[in-house]
C-alpha positions as CSV (number, residue, x, y, z in Angstrom):
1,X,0.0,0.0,0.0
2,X,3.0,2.4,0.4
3,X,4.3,1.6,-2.5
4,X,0.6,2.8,-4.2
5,X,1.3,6.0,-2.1
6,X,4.4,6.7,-3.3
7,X,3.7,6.5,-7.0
8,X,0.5,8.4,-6.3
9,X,2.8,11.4,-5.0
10,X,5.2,11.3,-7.7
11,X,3.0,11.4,-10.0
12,X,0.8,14.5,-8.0
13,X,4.0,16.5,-7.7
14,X,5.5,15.6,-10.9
15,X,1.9,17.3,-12.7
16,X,1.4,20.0,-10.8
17,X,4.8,21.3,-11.2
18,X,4.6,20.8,-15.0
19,X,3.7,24.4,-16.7
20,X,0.9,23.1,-18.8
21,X,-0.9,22.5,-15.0
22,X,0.1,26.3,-14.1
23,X,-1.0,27.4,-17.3
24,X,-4.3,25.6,-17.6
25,X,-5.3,26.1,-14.1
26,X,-4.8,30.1,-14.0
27,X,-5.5,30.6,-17.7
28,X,-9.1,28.5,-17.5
29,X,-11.1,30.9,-15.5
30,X,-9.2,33.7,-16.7
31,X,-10.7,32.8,-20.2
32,X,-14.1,32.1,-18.8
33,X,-13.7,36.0,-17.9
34,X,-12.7,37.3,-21.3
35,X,-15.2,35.1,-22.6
36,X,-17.9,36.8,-19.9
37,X,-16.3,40.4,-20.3
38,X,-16.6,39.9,-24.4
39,X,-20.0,38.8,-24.3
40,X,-21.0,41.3,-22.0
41,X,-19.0,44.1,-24.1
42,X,-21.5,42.9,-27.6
43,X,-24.0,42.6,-25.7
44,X,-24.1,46.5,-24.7
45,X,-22.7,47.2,-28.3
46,X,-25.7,45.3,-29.8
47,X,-28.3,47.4,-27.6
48,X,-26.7,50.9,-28.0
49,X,-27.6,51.3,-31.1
50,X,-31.0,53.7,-30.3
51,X,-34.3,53.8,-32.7
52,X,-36.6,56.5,-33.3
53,X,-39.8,55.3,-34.5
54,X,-42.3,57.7,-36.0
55,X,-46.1,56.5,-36.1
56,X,-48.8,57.8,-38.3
57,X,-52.5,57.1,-37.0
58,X,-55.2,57.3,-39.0
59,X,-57.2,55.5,-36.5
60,X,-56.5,57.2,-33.0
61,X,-55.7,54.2,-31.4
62,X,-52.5,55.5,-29.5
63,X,-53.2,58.8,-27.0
64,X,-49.5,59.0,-25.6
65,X,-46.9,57.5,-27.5
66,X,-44.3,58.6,-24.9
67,X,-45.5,55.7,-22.9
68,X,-44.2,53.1,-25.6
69,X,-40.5,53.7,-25.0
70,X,-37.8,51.9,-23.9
71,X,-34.2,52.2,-23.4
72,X,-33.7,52.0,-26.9
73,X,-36.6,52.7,-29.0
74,X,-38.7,56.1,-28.6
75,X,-41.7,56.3,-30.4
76,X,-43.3,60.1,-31.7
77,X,-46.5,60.6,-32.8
78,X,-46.8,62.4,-36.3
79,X,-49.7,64.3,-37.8
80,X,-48.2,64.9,-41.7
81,X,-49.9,63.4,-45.0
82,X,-48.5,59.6,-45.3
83,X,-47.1,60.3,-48.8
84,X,-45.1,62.8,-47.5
85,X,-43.9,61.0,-44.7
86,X,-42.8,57.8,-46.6
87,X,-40.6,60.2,-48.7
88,X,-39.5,62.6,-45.8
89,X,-40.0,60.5,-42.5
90,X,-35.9,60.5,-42.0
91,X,-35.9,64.7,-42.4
92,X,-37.9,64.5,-38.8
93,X,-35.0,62.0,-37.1
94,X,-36.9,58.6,-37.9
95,X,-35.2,55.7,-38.4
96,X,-39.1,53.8,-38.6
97,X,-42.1,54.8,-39.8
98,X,-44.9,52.7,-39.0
99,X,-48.2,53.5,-40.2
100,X,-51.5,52.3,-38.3
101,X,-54.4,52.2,-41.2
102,X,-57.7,53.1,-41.1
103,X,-59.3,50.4,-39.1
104,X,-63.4,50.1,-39.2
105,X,-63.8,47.7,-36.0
106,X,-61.8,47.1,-33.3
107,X,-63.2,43.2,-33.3
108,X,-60.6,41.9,-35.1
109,X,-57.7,39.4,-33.5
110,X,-55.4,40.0,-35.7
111,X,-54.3,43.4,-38.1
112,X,-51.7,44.4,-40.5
113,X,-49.5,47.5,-40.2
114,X,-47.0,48.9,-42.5
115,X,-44.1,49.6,-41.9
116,X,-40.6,51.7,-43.8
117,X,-37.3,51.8,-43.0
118,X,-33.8,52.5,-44.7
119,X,-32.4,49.5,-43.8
120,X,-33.6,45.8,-41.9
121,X,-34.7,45.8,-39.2
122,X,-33.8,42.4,-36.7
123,X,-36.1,40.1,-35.6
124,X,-36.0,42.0,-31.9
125,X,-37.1,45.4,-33.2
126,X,-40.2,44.0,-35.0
127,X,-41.2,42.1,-32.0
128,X,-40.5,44.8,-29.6
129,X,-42.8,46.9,-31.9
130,X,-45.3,44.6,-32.9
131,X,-45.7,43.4,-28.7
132,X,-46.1,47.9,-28.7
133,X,-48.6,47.9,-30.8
134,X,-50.3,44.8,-29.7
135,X,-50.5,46.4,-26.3
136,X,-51.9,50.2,-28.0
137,X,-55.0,48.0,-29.4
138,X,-55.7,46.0,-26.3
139,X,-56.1,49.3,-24.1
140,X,-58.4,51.3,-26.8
141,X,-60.6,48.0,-27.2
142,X,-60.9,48.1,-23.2
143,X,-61.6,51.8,-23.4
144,X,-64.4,51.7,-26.1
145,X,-65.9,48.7,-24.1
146,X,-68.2,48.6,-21.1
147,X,-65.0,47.1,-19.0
148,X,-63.1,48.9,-16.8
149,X,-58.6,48.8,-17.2
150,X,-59.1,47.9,-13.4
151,X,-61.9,44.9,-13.9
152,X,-59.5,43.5,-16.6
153,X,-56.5,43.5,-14.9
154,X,-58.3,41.7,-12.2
155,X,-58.3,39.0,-14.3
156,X,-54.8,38.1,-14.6
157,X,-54.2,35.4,-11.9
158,X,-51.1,34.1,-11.0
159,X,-51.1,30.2,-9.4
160,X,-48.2,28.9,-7.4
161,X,-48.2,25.7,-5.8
162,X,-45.8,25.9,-2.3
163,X,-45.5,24.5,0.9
164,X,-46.2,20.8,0.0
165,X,-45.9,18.3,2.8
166,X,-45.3,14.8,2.4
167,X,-47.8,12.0,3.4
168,X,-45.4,9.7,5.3
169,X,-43.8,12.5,6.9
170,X,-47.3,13.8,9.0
171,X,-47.9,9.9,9.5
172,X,-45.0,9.5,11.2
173,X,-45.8,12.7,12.9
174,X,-42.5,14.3,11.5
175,X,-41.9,17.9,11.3
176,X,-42.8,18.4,7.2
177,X,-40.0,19.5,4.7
178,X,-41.5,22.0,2.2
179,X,-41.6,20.4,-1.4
180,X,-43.1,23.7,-3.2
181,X,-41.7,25.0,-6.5
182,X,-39.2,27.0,-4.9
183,X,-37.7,23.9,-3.2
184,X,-37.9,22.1,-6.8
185,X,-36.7,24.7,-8.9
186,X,-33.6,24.8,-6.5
187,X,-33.5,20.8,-6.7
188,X,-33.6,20.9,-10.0
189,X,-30.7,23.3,-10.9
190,X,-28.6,21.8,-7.9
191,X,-29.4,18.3,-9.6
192,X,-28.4,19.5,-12.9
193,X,-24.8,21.2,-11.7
194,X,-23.8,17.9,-10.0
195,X,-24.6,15.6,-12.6
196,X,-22.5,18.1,-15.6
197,X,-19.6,18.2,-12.9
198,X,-19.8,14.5,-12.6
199,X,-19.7,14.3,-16.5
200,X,-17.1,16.8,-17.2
201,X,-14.8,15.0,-14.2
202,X,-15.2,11.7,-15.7
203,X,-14.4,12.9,-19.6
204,X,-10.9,15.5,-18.0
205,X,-9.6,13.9,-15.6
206,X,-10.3,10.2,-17.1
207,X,-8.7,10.9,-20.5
208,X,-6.0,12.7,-18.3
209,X,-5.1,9.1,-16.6
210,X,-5.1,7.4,-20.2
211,X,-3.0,9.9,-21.4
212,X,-0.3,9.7,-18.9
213,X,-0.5,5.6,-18.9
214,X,0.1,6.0,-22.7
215,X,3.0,8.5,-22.9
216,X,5.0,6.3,-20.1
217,X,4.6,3.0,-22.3
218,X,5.0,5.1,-25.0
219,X,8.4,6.5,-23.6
220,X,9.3,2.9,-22.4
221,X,9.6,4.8,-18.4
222,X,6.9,2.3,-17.8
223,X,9.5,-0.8,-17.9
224,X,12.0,0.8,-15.4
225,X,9.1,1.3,-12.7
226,X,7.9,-2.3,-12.8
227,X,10.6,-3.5,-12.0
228,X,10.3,-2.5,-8.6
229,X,6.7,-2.1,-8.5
230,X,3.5,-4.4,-9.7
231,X,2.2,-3.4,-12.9
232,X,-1.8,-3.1,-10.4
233,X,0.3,-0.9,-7.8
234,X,1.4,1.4,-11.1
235,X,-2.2,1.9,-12.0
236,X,-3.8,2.6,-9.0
237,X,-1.2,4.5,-8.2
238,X,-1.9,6.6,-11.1
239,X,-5.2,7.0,-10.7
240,X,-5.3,8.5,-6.9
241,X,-2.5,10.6,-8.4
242,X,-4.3,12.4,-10.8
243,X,-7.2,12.4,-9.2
244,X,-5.5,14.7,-6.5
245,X,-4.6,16.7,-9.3
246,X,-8.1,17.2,-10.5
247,X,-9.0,17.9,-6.7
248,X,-6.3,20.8,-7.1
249,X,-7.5,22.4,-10.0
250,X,-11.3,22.1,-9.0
251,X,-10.5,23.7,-5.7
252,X,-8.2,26.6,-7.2
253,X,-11.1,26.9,-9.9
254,X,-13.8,27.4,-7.1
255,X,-12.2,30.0,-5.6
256,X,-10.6,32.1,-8.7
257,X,-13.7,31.8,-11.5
258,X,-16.3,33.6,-9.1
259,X,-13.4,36.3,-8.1
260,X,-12.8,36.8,-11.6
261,X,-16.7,37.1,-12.2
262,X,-16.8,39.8,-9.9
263,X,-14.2,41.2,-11.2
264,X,-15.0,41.8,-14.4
265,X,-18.6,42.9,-12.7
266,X,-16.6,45.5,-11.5
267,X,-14.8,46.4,-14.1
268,X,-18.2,46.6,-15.7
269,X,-19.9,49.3,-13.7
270,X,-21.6,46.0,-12.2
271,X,-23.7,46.3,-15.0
272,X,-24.0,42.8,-16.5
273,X,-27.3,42.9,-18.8
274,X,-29.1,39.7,-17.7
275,X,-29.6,38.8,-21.4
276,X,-25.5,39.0,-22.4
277,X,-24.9,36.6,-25.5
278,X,-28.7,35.5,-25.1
279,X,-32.5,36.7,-27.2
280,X,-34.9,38.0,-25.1
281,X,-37.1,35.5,-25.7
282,X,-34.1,32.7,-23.6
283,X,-33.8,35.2,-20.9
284,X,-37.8,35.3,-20.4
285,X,-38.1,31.1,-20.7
286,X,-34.7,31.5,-18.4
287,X,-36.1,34.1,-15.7
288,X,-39.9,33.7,-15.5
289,X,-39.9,31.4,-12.5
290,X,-37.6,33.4,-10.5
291,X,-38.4,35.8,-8.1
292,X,-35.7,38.8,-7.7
293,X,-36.9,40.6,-5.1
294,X,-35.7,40.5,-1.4
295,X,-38.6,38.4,-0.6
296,X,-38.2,36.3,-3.2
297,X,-34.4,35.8,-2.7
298,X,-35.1,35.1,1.5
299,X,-37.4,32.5,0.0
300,X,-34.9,30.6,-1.9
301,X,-31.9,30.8,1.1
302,X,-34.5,29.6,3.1
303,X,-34.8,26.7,0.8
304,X,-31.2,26.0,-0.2
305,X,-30.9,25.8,3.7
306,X,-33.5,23.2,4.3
307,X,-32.0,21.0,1.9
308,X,-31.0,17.7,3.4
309,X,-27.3,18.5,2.9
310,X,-25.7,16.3,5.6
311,X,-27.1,13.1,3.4
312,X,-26.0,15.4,-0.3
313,X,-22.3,15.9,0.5
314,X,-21.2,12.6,1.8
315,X,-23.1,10.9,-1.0
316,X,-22.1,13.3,-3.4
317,X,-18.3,13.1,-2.4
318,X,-18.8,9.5,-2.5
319,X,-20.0,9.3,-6.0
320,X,-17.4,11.3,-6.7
321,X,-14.5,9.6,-6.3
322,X,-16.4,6.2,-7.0
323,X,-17.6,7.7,-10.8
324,X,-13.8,9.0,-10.7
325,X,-12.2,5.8,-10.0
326,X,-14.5,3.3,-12.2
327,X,-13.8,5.2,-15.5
328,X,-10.1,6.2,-14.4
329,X,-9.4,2.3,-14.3
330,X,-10.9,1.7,-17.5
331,X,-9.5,4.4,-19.1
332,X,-5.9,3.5,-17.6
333,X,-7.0,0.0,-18.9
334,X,-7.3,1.8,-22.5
335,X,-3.9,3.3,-22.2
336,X,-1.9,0.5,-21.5
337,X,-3.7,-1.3,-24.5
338,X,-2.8,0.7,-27.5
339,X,0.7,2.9,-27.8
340,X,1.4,5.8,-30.0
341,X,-1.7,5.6,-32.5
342,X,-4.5,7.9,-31.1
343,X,-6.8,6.8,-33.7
344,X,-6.8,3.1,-32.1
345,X,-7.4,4.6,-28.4
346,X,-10.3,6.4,-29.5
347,X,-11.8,3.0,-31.2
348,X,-11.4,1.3,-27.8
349,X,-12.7,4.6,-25.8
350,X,-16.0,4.4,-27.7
351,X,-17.8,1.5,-25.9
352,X,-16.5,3.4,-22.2
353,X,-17.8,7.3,-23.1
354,X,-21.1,5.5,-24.3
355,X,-22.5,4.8,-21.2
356,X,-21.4,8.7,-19.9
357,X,-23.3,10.2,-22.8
358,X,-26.2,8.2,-22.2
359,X,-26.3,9.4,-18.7
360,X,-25.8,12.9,-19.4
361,X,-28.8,12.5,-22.5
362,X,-30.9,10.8,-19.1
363,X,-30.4,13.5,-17.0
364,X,-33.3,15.9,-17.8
365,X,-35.7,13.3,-18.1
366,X,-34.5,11.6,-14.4
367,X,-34.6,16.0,-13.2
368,X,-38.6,15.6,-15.0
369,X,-39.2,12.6,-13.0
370,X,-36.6,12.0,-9.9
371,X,-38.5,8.6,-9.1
372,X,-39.7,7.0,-11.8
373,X,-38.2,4.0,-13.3
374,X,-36.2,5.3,-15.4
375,X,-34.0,7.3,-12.5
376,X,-34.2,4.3,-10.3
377,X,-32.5,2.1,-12.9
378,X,-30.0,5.0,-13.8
379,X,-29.0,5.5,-9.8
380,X,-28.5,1.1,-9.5
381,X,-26.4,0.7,-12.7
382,X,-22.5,1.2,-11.7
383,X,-21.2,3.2,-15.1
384,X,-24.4,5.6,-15.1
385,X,-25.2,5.5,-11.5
386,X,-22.2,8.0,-10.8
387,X,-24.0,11.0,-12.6
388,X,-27.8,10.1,-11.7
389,X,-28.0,9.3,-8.4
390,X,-26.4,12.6,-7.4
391,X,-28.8,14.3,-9.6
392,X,-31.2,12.9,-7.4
393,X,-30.4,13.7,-3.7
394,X,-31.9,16.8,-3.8
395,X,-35.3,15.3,-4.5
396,X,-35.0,13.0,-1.2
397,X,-34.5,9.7,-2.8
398,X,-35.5,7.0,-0.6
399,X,-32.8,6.0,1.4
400,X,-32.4,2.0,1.0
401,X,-32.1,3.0,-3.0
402,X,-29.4,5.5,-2.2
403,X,-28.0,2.9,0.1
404,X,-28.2,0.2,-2.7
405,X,-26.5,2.4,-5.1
406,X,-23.5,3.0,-2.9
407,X,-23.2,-0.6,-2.0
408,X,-23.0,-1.7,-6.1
409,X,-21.4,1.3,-6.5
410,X,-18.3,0.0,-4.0
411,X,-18.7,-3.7,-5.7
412,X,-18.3,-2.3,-8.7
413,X,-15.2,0.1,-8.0
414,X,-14.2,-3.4,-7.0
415,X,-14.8,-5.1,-9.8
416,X,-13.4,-2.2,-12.3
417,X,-10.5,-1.9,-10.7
418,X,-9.8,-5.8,-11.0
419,X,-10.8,-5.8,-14.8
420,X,-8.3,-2.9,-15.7
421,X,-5.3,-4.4,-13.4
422,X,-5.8,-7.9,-15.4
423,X,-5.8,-5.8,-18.7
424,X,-2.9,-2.9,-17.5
425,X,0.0,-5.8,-16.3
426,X,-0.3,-7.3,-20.0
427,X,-0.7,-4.4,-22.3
428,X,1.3,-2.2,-20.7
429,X,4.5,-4.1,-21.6
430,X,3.2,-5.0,-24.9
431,X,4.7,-3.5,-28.3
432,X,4.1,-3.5,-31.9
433,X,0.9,-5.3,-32.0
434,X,-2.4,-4.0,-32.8
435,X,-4.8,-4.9,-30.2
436,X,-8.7,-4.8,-30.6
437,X,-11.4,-5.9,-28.5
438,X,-11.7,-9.6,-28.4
439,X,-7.9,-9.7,-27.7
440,X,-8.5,-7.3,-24.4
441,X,-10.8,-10.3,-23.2
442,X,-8.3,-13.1,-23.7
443,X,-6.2,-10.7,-21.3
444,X,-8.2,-11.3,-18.6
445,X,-7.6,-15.1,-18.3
446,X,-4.1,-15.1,-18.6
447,X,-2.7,-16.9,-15.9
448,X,-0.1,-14.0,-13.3
């Protein structure tokens, strides 16, 4: 077990002293900030550019057209002949002209306006004026008719269903967790974040171990180390190695991509236009759920809080390192089967990144559903189990299924392990020959 230890320092020490580390671990979320700082920067660019819109009624149907502006269209009533204007309406600082027709009844759903410009206009602008317009018609049909602005705002009515309790909880004469939408929505997103770090860990830091297994055969270092270590100690060793790498970078990235955030929040004037790099129409699907104001916000730290965190972390953490360690030993596995050709690494990579993507493609539906069949089978089965089940714990799974899953999850670190040690002490000495599926099996039965 020391001698596991041992190689599992070297080869922590020996990576994060190499520059490529330094680099990559400082220059990640530094990118992440240009990236932010570039979006937000054509973002403002894209919304700067200021349109004045002239509108010619012929109906009456807008009194104040002051009251249709934003931050960057204005809209100005204007009383000339419409020939004129479609000749002259850039002479009175338009960059629009919309022109309202003569319109007999106000019974209509739907109605056609004209509009002129110099140039085209984006999708944005014509909604934004079109949703303007839209809004102009719907107040003079509520003014010419017997109801009141008052009576038919009345009718808007918002539903929220909060403060669910759970049966079995008031049987058992528990104290009852909230299960509302706030406590979901926050479930939700928390479920999604765990299961993307779980897949992004498995894909870095798993093609990391493969890598490094490949350039020591490659390099023939592998030969001298064996000789005073078992090829099983090397690969394990190897493993816990790296993986204390990508516990060092994680750790470094949680602490500078949120400083650089804020800084280039700051930098900004904290002025970071909730819609950077996005359509309105995203940031509306994105936003409409939320509740931004300092009620709102209470409500949602008073949620996060009553999250059942002492059974999330430890299970998390152990998922973790067991999603970590299943797909580091096969990849490792991988490594020490082909040598210098990449092409045939990838071949033999294809049937272990399957079950990942299939995982990740399960994860929205298991967030839809957190205990249906579907997320019960993904949280028991050892190569998806590592990116579902976590996705789960903030829905309160029952507990013998998260204990289940932890129990195969152990067997089959186990298991894993044992496969890729019986495949790594034969192809990691082996040279010259391409190797392919079927002649990975025969590995396995060949006698120490």
């Amino acid at each position: 077990m020391s001698k596991i230890w041992l190689i599992a320092g070297r080869e922590y020490i020996t990576r994060v002293r190499k520059k490529t580390f330094i680099l990559a671990t400082i220059l990640t979320p530094v990118g992440i900030g240009l990236l932010m700082l570039v979006a937000v920067y054509f973002a403002k660019k894209g919304s700067e550019e200021n349109k004045h819109i002239l509108i010619k009624d012929q109906s009456g149907i807008i009194n104040d057209a002051s009251e249709l502006n934003t931050s960057t269209l204005t809209y100005q009533l204007v009383n000339d002949p419409v020939d004129s204007l479609k000749v002259n309406y850039a002479d009175q600082n338009g960059d629009i002209l919309v022109i309202l027709p003569m319109i007999d009844s106000l019974s209509e759903n739907a109605y056609q306006l004209s509009y002129y410009s110099e140039e085209k206009l984006s999708l944005g602008t014509i909604d934004n004026i079109e949703d303007a317009m839209a809004e102009q018609f719907k107040d003079k049909k509520i003014a010419t008719s017997d109801i009141s602005m008052d009576t038919y705002k009345s009718f808007d009515t918002d539903i929220d269903l909060e403060n669910g309790e759970m049966l079995d909880q008031i049987a058992a004469g528990e104290e009852p967790k909230s299960t509302g939408k706030t406590g979901l929505l926050i479930g939700t997103m928390l479920g999604g974040l765990m299961g993307f770090m779980m897949y992004m860990v498995i894909f870095v830091y798993g093609g990391m171990v493969m890598r490094s297994v490949m350039e020591e055969k490659i390099n023939r270092i592998v030969e001298i180390m064996i000789s005073s270590v078992k090829p099983v100690q090397l690969m394990l060793g190897k493993i816990l190695g790296v993986g204390g790498v990508g516990l060092t970078q994680l750790a470094i990235w949680l602490i500078l991509v949120p400083a650089i955030l804020f800084g280039v929040q700051y930098f900004m004037g904290g002025d970071i236009p909730m819609d950077a790099g996005m359509g309105s129409a995203d940031v509306e699907a994105m936003t409409k759920d939320f509740d931004l104001s300092e009620s709102g916000i209470a409500e949602y730290i008073k949620e996060f809080k009553a999250l059942n965190w002492f059974l999330i972390i430890p299970v998390f953490v152990l998922f973790f390192f067991g999603g970590y360690f299943i797909y580091a030993s096969l990849f490792a596995a991988v490594g020490s089967a082909t040598g210098d050709d990449m092409g045939e690494s990838q071949q033999l990579m294809i049937p272990i990144s399957m079950p990942v993507i299939i995982a990740f493609m399960m994860l929205q539906p298991v967030l839809n559903n957190p205990n249906g069949n579907m997320a019960i089978f993904g949280s028991m089965f050892p190569l998806i189990s590592p990116i579902i089940m976590p996705a789960r714990l903030a829905f309160d799974p029952p507990m013998w299924q998260v204990a289940l899953s932890i129990l195969i999850l152990i067997i089959s670190c186990i298991f894993f392990a044992w496969i890729a040690g019986r495949i790594y002490r034969v192809g990691i000495l082996m040279y010259g020959k391409k190797v392919n599926i079927k002649e990975i099996g025969k590995w396995l039965f060949y006698k120490d």
